[in-house]
N, C-alpha and C positions, 0 to 999 in steps of 0.2 A: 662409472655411472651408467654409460651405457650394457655395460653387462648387467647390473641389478635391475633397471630398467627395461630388458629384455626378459629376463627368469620372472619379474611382477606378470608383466603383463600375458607371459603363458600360464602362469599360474593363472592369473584372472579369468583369460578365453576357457581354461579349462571347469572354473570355478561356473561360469558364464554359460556355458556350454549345458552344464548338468542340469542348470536351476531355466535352461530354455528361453536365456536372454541373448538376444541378440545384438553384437558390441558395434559400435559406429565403422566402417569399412573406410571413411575418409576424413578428412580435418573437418571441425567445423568451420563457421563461420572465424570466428576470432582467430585462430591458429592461421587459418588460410592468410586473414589478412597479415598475422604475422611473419606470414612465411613469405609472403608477396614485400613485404617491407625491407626484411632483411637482405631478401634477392638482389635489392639496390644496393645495398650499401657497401662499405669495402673496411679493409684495413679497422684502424681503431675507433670507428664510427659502427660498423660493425659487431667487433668487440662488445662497445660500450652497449650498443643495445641488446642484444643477443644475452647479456649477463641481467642484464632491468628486465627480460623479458623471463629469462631461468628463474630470477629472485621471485618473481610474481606469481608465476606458474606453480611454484613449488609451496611459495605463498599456501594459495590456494587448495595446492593437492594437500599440504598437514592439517589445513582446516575440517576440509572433508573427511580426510582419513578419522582427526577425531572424532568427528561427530558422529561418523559409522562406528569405529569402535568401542562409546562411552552411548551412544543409542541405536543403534542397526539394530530391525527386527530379525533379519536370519542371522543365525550364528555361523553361518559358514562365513557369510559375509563380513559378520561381525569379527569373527578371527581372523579373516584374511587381512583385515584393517590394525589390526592390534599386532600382528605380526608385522605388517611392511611398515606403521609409521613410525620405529629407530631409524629405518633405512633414509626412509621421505626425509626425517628433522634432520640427516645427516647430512643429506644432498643441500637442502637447505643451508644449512652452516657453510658447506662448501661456497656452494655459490655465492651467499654473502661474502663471505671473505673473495674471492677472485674477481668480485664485485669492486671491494673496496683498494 
């Protein structure tokens, strides 16, 4: 996961790059709290959130991805969406399952 997740998102900065957008440099809001949450916790408390937080996240990134893919005005962007989301609904699947 972390590998596919690495090759996206330099493809994206690269994608990002040409079309003159400029990507978030830090967490936002929400991640930071996430990340401040996790920070506490240990062992299978841990665990258990850290995977509600994967399932949600990833949630979210397939929703997006579709909706760039099936409506995105730029076509780069719009490929680069139709390309990664087998990858996203896979991670997906995963994490549900190591979820459950």
């Amino acid at each position: 996961m972390v590998q596919d997740h690495t090759k996206v998102n330099q493809e994206l900065m690269t994608i990002a790059s040409g079309l003159r957008i400029d990507l978030p440099k830090t967490l936002d809001a929400e991640h930071e709290r996430m990340r401040q949450k996790l920070a506490g916790l240990h062992g299978k408390a841990f665990d258990e959130q850290y995977m509600r937080d994967m399932v949600e996240d990833h949630n979210k990134a397939v929703n997006l991805f579709q909706q760039q893919a099936k409506a995105g005005r730029n076509s780069e962007l719009k490929q680069f969406a139709q390309k990664t989301l087998p990858t996203l609904e896979n991670h997906l699947k995963m994490a549900k399952e190591t979820q459950a």
